[in-house]
N, C-alpha and C positions, 0 to 999 in steps of 0.2 A: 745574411749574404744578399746583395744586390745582384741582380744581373739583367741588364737593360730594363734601369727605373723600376723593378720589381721584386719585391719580396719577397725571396724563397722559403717555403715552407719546409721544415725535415721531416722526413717519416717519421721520429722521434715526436716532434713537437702535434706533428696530426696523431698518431699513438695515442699518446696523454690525453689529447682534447678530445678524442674519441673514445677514450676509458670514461673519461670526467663526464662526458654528455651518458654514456651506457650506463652509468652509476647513477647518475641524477632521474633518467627514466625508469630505472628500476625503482629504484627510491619513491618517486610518483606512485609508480603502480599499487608499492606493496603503502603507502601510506591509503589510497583509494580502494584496496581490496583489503586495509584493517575496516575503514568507515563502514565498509558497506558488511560486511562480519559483526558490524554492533550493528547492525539496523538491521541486517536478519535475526541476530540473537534477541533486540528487542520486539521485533513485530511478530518472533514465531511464541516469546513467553506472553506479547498479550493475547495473542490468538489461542493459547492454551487456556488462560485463566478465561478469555470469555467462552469457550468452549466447556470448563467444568461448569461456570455457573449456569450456563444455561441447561445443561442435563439435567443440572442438578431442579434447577427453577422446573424445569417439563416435566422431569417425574412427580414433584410434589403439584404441583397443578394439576397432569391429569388425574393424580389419585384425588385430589378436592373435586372436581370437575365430576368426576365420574359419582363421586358418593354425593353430589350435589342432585346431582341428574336421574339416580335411581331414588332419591328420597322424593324428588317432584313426583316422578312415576305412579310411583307406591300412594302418597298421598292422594292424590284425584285418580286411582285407579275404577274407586267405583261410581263417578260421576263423571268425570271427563278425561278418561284416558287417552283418547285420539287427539285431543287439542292440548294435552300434556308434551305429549311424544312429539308433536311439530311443532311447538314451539320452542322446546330444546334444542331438535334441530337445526331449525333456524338460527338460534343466538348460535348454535355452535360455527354455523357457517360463514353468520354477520361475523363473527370475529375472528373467524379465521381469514377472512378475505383483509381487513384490517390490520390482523397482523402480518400479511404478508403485502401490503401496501407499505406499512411501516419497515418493515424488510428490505425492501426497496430504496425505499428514501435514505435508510442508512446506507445502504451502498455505494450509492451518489454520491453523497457527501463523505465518503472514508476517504481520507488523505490520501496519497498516491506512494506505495511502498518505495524506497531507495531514493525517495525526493531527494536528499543531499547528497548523495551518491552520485546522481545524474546530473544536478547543480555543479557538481566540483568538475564531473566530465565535460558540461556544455565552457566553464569556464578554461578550464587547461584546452579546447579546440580552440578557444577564441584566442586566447594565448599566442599557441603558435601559429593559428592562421592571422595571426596582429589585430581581429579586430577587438573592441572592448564590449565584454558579455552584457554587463549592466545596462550598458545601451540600447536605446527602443530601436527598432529597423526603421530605414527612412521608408516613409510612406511612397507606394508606386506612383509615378506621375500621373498625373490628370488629365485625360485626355484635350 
């Protein structure tokens, strides 16, 4: 229907388009909140498996650790007890400061949880704000 050079819409026809667009958005959503349901299921089972091994790894070290450290003891108990005892201390501390340096450094470096989760959301804004995600930002002017 025309009326004065214009195209009349029917509440009918905006209806539909307006289902078809609620459809399509849900559809996003629940396709964005499967991805991100595999990317917790995968980073909460690696987070488990490195969680047993390391329990596992700390129990049996400090029990080596420990029966390392009373047989030093015992051995130079009756010659150099006191330079026995600080020097274990020591290694014990040189390596723990170490491994928690290393602790560190792996934390920096772990990937960033829902990486592609937040990938697919930076790109559906860019979408419908028109501009293209891939794209570097224009650099600010130059004074």
């Amino acid at each position: 229907m025309l009326e004065g050079g214009k195209e009349q819409v029917s509440p009918r026809d905006l209806r539909g388009a307006s289902s078809r667009l609620a459809a399509s958005l849900l559809g996003l959503v629940r396709t964005h909140l499967e991805l991100a349901s595999v990317e917790f299921t995968e980073e909460r089972d690696r987070i488990q498996q490195q969680l047993t091994l390391l329990v596992a790894a700390i129990g049996l070290l400090l029990f080596a650790v420990l029966f390392v450290a009373g047989w030093i003891v015992v051995y130079f108990w009756d010659t150099h007890r006191l330079a026995a005892i600080a020097s274990i201390a020591f290694v014990f501390a040189a390596t723990g400061a170490v491994l928690l340096w290393m602790r560190a450094q792996a934390a920096r470096s772990a990937p960033t949880p829902f990486a592609a989760t937040m990938a697919e959301f930076e790109r559906d804004r860019a979408a419908f704000a028109g501009t293209d995600a891939d794209r570097e930002p224009a650099a600010p002017p130059t004074p």
